[in-house]
N, C-alpha and C positions, 0 to 999 in steps of 0.2 A: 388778358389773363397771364400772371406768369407762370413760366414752366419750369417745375422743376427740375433741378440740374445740378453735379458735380461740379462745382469750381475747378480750375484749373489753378495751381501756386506754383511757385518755384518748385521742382525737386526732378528727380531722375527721369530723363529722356523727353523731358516736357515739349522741347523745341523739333526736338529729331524725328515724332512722327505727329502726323493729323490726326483728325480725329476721326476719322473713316478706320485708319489705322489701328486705333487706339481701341476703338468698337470692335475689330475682326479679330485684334490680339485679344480681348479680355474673351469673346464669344470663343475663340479657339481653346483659354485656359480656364473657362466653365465648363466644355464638350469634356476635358481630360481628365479635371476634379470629379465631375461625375462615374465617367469611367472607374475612377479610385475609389469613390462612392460605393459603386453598383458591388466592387470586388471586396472592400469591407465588410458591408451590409452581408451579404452570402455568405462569406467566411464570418463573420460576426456571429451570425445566427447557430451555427454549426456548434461551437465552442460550449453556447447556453445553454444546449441540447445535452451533450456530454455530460456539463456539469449537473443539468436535473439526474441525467439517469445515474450520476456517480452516487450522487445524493439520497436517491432512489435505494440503489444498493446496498448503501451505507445502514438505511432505515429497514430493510426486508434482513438484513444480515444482523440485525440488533434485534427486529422483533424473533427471528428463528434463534437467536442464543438466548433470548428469552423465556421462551416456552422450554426449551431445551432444560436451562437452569430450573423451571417448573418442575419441569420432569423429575428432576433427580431430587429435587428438595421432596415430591411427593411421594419418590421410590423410597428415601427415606424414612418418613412416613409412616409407609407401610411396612416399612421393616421394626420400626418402633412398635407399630399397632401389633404388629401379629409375636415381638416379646410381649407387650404385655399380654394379650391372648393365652400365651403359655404360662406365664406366671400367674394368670388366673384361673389358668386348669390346675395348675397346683396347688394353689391352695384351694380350691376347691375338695379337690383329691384328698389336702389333709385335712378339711371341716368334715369329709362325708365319714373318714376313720373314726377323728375323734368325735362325732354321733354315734359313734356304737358305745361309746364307753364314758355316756353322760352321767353323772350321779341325781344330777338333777333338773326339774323345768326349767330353770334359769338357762344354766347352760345351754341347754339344748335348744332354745329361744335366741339364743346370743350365738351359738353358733350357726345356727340355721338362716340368720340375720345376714350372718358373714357369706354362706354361701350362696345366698340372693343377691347381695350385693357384688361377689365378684362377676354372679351368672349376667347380673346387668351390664358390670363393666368389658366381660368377654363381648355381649350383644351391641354394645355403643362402638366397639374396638372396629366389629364387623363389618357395620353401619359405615364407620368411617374408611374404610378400606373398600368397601365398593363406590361410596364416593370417589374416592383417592384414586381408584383406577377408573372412573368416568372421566375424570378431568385429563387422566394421561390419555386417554384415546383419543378425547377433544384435541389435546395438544399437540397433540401425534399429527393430527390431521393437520391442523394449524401451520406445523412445523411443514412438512410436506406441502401444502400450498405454497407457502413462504420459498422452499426451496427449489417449486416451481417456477416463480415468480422472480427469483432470483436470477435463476439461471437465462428465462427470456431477456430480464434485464439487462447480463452478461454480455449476452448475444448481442442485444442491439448497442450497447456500447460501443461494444468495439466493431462493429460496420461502419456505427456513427463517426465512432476515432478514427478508421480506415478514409470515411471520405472524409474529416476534417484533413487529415496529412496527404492525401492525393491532391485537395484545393488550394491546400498552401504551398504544396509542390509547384502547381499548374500557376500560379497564381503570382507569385515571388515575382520573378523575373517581367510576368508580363507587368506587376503595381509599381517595381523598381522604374524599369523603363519609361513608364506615367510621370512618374515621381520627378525624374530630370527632365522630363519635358515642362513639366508645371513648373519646375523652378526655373524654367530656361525664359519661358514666357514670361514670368513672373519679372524678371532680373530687366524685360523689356518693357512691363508700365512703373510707370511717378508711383510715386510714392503714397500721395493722396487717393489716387484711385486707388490702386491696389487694398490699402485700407479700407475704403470703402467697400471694394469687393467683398474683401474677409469678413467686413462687419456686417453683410446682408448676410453672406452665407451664413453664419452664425445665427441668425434673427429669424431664417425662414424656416419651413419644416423640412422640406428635400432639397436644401442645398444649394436650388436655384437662383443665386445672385444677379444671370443674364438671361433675358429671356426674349423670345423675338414678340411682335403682333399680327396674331390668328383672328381673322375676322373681325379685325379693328377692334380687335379688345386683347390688354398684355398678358401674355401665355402664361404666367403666372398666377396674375388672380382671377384673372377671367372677365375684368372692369373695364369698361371702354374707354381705349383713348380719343382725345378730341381730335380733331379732324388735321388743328394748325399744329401739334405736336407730331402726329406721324409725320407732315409734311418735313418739320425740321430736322424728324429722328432719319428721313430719308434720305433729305440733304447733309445731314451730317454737318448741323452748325456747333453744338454741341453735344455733351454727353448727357441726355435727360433717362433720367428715373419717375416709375411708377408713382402716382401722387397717392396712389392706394396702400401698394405695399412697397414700394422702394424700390424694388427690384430697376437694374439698368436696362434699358429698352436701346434693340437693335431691330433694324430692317430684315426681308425677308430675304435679299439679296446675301447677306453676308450670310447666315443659315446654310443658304442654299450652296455656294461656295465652301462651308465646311463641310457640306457631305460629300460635295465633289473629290476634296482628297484624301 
């Protein structure tokens, strides 16, 4: 059966370490990309948080100057409703005069017409002005909710802002420090590995390009390896990858030696 394997070609440091070596440096600059990982991913999440509730805020502060704009456009409204109100008691006022002093049925038909018609238009005005203040109280509330809502959103904002910049505080310095170590590692495999590294990492879901074997299956997919490959992955003839998922397969020894230091 063959087993899958990284080729080894000409390129940086190819000669200068083994491949025991070469397995312990890439397992030590997997341990540290996750480390980076792990401090991304936290501080990642924190950021998307903020931006919903900024988002949030944006949306409660648009629907509250909404109602708001309601409001006024309806107090208007009713300031229109209740001129015309008065302009229909007035004429009214002057159809009930000029009734005293009709010459004839006509008239008095024609004006009497007129006073029922503004007496409707006063009654429709009123109609609309109790509606018009039904909807402001609606709105009232609405707005009040909203500014409740508002305000919690406020709140949790800036908590949320407060631990995003305490974890990028806490955080910096210890990702910096990661950061030269990975390229320190990095500067110590060829070239074709290293490529290869990058191009699992990229391919997997968490990141895990090197993985050891957990009860004779690779800690990565969980697929068992055969029996003559862990043998070679122990002896360290070369550098074999998952035939499942790719990933680069190291012994339980080297592992154990990373947590050591």
């Amino acid at each position: 059966m063959n087993q899958p394997s990284i080729s080894n070609q000409a390129g940086k440091n190819e000669n200068a370490m083994s491949i025991e070596d070469k397995l312990r440096t890439l397992y030590h600059l997997q341990q540290i990309d996750s480390k980076i990982d792990k401090i991304r991913i936290i501080r990642g999440e924190l950021p998307l948080e903020v931006q919903d509730l900024e988002d949030e805020i944006a949306m409660l502060k648009t629907r509250k100057e909404n109602y708001e704009i309601a409001n006024r456009d309806l107090m208007q409204k009713i300031t229109s409703y209740k001129s015309s109100i008065n302009e229909c008691e007035s004429l009214v006022k002057k159809y009930n005069e000029q009734l005293m002093n009709v010459r004839n049925n006509r008239e008095y038909d024609s004006l009497s017409k007129e006073v029922e018609y503004q007496e409707l238009e006063m009654q429709l005005a009123e109609k609309k002005i109790k509606e018009a203040e039904g909807q402001i109280v609606m709105n009232q509330e609405n707005i009040e909710r909203s500014a409740a809502d508002l305000e919690d959103c406020e709140k949790e904002r800036v908590i949320k802002a407060s631990e995003l910049q305490e974890i990028a505080s806490e955080t910096e310095i210890e990702e910096k420090k990661l950061l030269e170590e990975s390229e320190f590692c990095k500067n110590k495999i060829e070239d074709r590995l290293l490529a290869a590294y990058t191009r699992i990492r990229k391919n997997v879901r968490n990141g895990l390009a090197v993985v050891t074997i957990e009860r004779d299956a690779c800690a990565g997919c969980f697929n068992k390896i055969p029996p003559q490959h862990q043998l070679d992955i122990t002896n360290y003839k070369k550098i074999i990858v998952c035939e499942f998922c790719g990933r680069i397969l190291v012994d339980k020894h080297i592992a154990e030696e990373e947590k050591v230091q």
